[in-house]
CHARMM internal coordinates of N, CA and C (Angstrom, degrees):
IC EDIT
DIST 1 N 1 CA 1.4365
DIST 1 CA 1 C 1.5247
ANGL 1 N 1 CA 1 C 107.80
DIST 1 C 2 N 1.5320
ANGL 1 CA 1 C 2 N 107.38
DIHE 1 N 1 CA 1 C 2 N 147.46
DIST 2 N 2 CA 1.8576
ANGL 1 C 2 N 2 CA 94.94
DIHE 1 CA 1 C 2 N 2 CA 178.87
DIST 2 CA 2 C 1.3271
ANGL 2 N 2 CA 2 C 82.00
DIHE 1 C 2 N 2 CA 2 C -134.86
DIST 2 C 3 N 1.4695
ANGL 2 CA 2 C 3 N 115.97
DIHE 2 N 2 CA 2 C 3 N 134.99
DIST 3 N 3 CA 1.5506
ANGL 2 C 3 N 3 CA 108.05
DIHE 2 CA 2 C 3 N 3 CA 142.74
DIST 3 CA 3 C 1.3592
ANGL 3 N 3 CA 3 C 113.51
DIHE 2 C 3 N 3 CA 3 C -109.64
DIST 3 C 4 N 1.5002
ANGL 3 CA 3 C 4 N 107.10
DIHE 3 N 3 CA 3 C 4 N 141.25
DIST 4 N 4 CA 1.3254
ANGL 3 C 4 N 4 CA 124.32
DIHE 3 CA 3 C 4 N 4 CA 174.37
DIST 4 CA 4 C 1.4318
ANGL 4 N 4 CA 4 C 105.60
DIHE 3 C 4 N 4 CA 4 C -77.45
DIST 4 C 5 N 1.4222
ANGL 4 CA 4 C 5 N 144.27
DIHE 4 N 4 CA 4 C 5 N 123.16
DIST 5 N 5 CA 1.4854
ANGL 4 C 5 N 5 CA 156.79
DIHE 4 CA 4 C 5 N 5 CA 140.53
DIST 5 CA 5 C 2.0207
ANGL 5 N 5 CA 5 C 106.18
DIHE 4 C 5 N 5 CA 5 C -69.27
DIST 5 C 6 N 1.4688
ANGL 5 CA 5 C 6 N 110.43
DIHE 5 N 5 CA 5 C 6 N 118.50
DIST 6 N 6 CA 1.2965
ANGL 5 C 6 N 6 CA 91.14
DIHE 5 CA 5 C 6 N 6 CA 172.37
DIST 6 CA 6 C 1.8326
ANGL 6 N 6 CA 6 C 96.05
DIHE 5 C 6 N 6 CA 6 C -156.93
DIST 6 C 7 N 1.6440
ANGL 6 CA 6 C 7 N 140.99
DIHE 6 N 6 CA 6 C 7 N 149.69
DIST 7 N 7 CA 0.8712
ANGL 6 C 7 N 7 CA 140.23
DIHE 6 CA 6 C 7 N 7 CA -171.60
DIST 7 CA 7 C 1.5566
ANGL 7 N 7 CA 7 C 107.67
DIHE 6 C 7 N 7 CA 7 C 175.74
DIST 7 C 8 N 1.2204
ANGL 7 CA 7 C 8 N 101.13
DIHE 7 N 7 CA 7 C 8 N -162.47
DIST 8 N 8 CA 1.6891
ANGL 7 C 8 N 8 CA 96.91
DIHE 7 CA 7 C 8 N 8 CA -175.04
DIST 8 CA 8 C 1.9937
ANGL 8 N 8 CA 8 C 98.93
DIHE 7 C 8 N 8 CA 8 C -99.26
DIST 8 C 9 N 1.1625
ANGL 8 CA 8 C 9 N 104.58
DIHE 8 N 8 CA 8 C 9 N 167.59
DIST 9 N 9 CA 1.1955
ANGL 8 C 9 N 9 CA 117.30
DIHE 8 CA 8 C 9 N 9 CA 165.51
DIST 9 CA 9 C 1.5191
ANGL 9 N 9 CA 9 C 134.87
DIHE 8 C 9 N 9 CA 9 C -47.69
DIST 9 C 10 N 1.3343
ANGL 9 CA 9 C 10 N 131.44
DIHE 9 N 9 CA 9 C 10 N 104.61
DIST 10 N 10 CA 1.1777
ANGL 9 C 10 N 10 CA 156.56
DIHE 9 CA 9 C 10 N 10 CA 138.58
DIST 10 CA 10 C 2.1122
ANGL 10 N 10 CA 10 C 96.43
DIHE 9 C 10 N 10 CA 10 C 113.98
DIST 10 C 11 N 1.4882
ANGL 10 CA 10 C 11 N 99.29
DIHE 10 N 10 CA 10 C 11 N 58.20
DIST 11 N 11 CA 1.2609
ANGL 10 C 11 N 11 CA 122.02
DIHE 10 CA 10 C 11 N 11 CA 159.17
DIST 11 CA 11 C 1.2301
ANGL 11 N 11 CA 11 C 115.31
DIHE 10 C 11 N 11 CA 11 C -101.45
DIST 11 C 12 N 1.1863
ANGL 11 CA 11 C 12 N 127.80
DIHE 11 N 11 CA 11 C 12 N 8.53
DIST 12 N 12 CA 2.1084
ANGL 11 C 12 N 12 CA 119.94
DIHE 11 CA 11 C 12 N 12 CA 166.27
DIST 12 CA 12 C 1.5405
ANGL 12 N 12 CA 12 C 94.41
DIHE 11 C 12 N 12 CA 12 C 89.75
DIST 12 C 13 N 1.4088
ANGL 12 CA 12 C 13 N 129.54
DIHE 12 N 12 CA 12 C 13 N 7.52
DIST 13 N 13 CA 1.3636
ANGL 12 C 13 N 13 CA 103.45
DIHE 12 CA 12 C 13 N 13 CA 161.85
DIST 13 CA 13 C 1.4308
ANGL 13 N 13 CA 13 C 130.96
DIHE 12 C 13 N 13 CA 13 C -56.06
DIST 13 C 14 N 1.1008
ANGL 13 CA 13 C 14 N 132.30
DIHE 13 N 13 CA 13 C 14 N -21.35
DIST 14 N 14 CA 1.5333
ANGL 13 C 14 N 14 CA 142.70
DIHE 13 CA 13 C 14 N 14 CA 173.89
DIST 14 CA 14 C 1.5404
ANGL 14 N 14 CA 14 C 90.48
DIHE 13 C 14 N 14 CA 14 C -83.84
DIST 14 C 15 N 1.0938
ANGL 14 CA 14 C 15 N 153.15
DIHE 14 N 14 CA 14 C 15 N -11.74
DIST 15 N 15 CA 1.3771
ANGL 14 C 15 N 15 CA 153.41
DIHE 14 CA 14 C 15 N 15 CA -177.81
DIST 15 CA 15 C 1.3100
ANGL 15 N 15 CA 15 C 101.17
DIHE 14 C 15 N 15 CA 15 C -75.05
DIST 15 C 16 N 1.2514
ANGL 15 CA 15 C 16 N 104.91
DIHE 15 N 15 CA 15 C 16 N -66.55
DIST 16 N 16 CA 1.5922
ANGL 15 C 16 N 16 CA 125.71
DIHE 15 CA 15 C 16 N 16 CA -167.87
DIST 16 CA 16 C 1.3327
ANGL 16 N 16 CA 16 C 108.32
DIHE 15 C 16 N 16 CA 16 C -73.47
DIST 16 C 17 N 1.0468
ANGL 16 CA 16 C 17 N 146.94
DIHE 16 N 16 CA 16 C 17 N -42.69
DIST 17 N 17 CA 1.2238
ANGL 16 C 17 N 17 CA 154.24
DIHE 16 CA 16 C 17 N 17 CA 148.92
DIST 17 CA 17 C 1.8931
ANGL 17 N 17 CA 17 C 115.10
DIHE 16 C 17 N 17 CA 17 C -17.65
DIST 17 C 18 N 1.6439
ANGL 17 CA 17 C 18 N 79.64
DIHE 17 N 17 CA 17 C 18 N -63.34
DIST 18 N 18 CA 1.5720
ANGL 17 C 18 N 18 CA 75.53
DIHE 17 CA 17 C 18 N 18 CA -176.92
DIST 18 CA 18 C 1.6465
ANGL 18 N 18 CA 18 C 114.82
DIHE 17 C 18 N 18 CA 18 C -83.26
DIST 18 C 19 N 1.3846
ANGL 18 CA 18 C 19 N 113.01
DIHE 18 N 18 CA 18 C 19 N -20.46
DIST 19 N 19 CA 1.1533
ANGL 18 C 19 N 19 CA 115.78
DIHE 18 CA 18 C 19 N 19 CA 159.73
DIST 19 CA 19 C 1.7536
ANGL 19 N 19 CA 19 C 118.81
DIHE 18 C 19 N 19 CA 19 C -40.04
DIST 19 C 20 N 1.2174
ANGL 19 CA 19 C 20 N 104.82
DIHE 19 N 19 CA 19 C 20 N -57.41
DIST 20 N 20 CA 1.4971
ANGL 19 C 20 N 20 CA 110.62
DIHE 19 CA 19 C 20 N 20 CA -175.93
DIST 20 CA 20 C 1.4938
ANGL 20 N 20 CA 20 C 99.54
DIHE 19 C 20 N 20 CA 20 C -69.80
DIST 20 C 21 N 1.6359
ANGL 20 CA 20 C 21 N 137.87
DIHE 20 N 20 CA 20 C 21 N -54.63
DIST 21 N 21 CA 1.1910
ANGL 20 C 21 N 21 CA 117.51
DIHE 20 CA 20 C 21 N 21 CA -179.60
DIST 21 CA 21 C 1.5115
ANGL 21 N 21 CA 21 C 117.77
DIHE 20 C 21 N 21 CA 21 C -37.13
DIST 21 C 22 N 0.9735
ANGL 21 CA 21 C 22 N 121.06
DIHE 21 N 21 CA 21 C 22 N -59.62
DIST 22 N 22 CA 1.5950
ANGL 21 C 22 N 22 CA 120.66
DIHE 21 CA 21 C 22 N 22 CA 173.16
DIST 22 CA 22 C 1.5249
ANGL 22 N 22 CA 22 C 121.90
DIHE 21 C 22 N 22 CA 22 C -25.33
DIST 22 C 23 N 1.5296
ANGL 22 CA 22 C 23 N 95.63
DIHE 22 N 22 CA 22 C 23 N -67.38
DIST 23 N 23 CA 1.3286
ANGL 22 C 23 N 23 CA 126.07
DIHE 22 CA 22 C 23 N 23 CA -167.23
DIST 23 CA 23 C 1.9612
ANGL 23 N 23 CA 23 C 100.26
DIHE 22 C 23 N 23 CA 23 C -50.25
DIST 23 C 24 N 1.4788
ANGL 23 CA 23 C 24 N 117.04
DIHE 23 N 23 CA 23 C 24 N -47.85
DIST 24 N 24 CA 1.3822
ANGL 23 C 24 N 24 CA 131.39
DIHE 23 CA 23 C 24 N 24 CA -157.25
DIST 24 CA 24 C 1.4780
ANGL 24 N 24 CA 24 C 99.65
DIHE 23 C 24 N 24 CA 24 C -118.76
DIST 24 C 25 N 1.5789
ANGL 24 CA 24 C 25 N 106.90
DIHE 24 N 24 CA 24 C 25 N 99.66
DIST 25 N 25 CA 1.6304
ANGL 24 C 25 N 25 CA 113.31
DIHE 24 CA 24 C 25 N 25 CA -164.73
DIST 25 CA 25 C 1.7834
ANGL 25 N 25 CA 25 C 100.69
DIHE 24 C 25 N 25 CA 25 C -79.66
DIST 25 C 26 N 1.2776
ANGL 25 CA 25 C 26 N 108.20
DIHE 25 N 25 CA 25 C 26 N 121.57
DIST 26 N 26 CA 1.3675
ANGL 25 C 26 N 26 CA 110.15
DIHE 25 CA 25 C 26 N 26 CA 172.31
DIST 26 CA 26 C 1.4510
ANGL 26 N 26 CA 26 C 121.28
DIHE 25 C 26 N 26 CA 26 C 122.14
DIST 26 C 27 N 1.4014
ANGL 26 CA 26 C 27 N 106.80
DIHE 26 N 26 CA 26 C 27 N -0.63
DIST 27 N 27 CA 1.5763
ANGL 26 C 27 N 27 CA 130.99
DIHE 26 CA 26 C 27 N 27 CA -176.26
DIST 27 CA 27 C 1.2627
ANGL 27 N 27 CA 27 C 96.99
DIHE 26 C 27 N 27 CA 27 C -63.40
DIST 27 C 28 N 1.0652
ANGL 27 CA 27 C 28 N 106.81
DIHE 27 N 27 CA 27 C 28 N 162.05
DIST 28 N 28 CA 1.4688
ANGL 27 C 28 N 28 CA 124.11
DIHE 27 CA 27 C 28 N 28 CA 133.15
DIST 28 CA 28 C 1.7709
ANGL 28 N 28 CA 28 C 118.87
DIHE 27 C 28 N 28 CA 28 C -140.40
DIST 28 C 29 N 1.5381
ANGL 28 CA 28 C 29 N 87.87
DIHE 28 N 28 CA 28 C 29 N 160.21
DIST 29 N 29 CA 1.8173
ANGL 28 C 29 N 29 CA 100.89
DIHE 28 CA 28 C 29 N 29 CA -171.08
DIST 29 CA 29 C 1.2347
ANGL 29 N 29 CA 29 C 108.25
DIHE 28 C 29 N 29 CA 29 C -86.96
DIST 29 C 30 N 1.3253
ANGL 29 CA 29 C 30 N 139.96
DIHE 29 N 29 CA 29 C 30 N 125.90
DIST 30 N 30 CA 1.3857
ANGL 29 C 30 N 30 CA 118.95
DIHE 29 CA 29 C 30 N 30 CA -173.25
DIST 30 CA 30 C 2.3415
ANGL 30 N 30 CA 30 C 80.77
DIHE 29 C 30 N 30 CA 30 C -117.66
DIST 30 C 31 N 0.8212
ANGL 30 CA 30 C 31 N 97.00
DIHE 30 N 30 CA 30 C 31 N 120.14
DIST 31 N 31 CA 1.7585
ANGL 30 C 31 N 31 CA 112.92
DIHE 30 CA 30 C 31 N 31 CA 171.58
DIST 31 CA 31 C 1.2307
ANGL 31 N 31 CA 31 C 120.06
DIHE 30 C 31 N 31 CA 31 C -101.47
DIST 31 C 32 N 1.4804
ANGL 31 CA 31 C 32 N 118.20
DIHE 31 N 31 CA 31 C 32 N 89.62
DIST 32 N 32 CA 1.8175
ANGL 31 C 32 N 32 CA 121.18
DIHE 31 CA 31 C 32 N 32 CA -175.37
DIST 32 CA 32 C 1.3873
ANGL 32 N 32 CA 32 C 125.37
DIHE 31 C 32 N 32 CA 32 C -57.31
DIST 32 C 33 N 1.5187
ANGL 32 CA 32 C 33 N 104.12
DIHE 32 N 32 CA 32 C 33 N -19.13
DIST 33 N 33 CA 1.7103
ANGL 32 C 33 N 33 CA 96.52
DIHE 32 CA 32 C 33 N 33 CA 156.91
DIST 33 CA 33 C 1.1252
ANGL 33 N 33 CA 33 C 149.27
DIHE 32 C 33 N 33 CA 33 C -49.78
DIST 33 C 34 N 1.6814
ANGL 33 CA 33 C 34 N 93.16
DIHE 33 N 33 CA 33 C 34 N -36.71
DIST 34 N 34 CA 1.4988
ANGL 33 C 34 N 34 CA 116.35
DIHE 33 CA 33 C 34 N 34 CA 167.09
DIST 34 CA 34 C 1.5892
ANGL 34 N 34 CA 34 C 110.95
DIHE 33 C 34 N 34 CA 34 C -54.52
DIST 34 C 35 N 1.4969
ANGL 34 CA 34 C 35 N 104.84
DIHE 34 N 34 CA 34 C 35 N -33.91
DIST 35 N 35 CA 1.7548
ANGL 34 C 35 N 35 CA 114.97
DIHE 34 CA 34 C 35 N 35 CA -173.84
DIST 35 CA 35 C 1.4443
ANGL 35 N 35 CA 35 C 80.97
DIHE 34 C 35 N 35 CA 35 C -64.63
DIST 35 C 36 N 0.9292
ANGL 35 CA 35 C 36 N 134.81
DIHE 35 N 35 CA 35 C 36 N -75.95
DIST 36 N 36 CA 1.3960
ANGL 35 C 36 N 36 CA 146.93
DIHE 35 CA 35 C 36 N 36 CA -136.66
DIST 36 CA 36 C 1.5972
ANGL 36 N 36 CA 36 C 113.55
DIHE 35 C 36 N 36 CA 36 C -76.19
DIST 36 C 37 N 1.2953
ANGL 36 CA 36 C 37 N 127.95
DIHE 36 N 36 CA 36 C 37 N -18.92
DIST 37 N 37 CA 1.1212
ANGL 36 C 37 N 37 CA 138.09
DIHE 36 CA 36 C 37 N 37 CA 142.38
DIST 37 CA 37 C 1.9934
ANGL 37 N 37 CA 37 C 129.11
DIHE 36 C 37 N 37 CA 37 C -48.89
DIST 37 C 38 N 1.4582
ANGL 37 CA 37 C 38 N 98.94
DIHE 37 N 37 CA 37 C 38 N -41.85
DIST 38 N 38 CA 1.1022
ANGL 37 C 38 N 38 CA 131.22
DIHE 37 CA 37 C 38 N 38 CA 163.65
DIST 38 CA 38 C 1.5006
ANGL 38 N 38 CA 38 C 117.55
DIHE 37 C 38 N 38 CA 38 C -53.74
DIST 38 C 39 N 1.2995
ANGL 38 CA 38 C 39 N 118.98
DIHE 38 N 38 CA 38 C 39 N -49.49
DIST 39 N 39 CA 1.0869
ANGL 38 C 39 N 39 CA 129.13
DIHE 38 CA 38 C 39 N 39 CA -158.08
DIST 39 CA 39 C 1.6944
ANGL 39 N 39 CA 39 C 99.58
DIHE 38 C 39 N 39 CA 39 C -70.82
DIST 39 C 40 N 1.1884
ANGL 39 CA 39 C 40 N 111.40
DIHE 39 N 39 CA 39 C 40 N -61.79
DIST 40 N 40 CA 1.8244
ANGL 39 C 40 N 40 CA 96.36
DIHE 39 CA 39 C 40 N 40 CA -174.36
DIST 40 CA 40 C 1.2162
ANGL 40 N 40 CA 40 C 130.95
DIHE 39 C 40 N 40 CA 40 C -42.82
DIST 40 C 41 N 1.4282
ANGL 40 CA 40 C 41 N 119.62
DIHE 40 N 40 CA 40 C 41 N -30.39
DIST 41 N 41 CA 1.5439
ANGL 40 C 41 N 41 CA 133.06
DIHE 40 CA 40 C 41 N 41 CA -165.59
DIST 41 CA 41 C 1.3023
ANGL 41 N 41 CA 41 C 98.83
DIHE 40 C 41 N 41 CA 41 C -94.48
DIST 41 C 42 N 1.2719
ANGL 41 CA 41 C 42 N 127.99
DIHE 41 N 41 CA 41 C 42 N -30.94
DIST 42 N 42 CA 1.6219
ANGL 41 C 42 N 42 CA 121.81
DIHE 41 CA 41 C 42 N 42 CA 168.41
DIST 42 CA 42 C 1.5076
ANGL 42 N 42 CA 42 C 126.27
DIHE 41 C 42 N 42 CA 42 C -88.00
DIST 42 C 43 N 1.3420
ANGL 42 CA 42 C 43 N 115.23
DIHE 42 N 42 CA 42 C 43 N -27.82
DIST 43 N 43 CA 1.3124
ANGL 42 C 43 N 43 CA 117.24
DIHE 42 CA 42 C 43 N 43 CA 144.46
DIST 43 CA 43 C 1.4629
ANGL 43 N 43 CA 43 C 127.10
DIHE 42 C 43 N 43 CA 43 C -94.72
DIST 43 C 44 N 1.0594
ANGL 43 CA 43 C 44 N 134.32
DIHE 43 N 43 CA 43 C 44 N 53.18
DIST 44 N 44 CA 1.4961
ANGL 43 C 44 N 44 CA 143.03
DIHE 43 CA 43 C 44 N 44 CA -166.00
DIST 44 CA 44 C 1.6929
ANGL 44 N 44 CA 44 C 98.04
DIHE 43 C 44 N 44 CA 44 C -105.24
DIST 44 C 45 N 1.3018
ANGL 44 CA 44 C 45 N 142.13
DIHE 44 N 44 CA 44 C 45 N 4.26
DIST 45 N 45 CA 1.2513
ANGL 44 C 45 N 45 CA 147.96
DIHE 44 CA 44 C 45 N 45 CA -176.09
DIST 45 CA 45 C 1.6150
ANGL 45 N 45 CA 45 C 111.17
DIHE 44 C 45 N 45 CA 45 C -136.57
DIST 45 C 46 N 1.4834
ANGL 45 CA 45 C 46 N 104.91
DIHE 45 N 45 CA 45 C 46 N -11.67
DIST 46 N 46 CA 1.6636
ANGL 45 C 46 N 46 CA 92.10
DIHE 45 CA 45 C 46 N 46 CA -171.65
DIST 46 CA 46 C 1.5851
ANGL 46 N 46 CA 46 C 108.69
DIHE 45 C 46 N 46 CA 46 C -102.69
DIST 46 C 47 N 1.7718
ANGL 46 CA 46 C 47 N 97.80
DIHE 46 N 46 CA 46 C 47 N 139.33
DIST 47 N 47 CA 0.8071
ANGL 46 C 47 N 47 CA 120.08
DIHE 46 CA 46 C 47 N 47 CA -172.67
DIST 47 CA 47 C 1.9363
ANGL 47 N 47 CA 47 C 124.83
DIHE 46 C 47 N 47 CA 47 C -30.69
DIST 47 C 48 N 1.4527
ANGL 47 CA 47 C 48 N 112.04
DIHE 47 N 47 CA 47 C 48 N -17.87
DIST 48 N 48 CA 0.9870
ANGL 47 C 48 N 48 CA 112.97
DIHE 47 CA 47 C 48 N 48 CA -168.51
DIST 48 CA 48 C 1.3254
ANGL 48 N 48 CA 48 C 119.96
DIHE 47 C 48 N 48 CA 48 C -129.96
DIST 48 C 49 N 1.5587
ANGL 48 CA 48 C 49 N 99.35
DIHE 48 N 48 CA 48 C 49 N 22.99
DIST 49 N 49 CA 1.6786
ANGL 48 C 49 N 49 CA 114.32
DIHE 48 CA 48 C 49 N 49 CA -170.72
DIST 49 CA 49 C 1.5960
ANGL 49 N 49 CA 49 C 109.65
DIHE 48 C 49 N 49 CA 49 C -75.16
DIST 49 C 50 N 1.3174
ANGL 49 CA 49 C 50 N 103.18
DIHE 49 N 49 CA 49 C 50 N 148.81
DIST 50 N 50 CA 1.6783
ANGL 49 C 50 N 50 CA 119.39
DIHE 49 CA 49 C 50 N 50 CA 176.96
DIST 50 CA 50 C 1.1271
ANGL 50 N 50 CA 50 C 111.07
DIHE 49 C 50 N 50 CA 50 C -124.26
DIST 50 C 51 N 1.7118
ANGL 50 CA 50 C 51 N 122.92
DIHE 50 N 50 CA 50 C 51 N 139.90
DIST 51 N 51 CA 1.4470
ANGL 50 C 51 N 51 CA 136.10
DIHE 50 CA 50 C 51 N 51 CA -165.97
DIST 51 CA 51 C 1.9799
ANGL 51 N 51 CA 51 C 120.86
DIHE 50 C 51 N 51 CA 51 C -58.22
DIST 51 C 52 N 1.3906
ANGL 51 CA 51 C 52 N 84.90
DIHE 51 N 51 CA 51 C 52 N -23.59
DIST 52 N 52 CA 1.5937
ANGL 51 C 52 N 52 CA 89.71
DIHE 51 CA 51 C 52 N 52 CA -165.45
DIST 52 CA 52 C 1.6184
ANGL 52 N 52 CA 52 C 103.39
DIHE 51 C 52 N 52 CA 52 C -131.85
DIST 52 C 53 N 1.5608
ANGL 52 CA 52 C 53 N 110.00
DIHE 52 N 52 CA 52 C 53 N 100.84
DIST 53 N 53 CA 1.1448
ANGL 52 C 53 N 53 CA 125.63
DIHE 52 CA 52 C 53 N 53 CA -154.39
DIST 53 CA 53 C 1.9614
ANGL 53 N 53 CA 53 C 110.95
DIHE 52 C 53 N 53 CA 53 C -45.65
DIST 53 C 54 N 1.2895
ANGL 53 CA 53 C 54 N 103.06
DIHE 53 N 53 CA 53 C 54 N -35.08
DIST 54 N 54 CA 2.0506
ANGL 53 C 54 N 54 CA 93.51
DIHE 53 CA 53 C 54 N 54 CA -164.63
DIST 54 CA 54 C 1.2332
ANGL 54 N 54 CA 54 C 87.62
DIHE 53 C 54 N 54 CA 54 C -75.65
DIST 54 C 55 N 1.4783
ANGL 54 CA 54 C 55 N 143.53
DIHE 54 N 54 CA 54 C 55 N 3.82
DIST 55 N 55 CA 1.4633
ANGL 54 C 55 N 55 CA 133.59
DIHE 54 CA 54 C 55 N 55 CA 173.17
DIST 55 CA 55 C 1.7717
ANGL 55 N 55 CA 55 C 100.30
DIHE 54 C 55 N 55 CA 55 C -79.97
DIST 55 C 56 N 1.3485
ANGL 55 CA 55 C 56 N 144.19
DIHE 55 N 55 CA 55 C 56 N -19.63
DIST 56 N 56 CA 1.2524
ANGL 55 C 56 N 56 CA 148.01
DIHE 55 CA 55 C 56 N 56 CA -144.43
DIST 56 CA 56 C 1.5928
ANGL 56 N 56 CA 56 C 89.28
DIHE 55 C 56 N 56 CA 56 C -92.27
DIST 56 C 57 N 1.4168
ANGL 56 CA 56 C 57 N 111.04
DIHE 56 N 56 CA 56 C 57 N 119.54
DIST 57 N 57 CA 1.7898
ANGL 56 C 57 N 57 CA 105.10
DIHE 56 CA 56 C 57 N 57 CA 178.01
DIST 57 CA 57 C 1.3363
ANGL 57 N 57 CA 57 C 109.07
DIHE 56 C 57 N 57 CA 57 C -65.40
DIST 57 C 58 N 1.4807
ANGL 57 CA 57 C 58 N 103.22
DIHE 57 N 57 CA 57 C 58 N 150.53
DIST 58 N 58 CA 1.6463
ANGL 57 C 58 N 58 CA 100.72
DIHE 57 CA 57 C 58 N 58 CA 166.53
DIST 58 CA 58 C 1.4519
ANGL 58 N 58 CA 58 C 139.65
DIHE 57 C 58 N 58 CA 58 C -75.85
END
COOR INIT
IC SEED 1 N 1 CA 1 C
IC BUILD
């Protein structure tokens, strides 16, 4: 099962999230920021990189 959590900024989605990890033994949280943190330092050389990662197409 996956649930997707998604909304605007500083609505308790990271609230709820971890709420449900708890709740559902065996989960895991997967947090796309972390992707997105990621993203500059691994694209920091390619030719087609942009400064502000949710701008980077998928």
């Amino acid at each position: 099962m996956i649930i997707w959590v998604n909304g605007t900024f500083g609505k308790g989605k990271s609230a709820l999230a971890a709420g449900l990890h708890q709740a559902l033994p065996g989960s895991v949280v997967a947090d796309p920021e972390e992707i997105g943190d990621l993203l500059p330092r691994t694209l920091n050389s390619h030719p087609t990189r942009v400064r502000d990662y949710p701008k980077h197409p998928a």
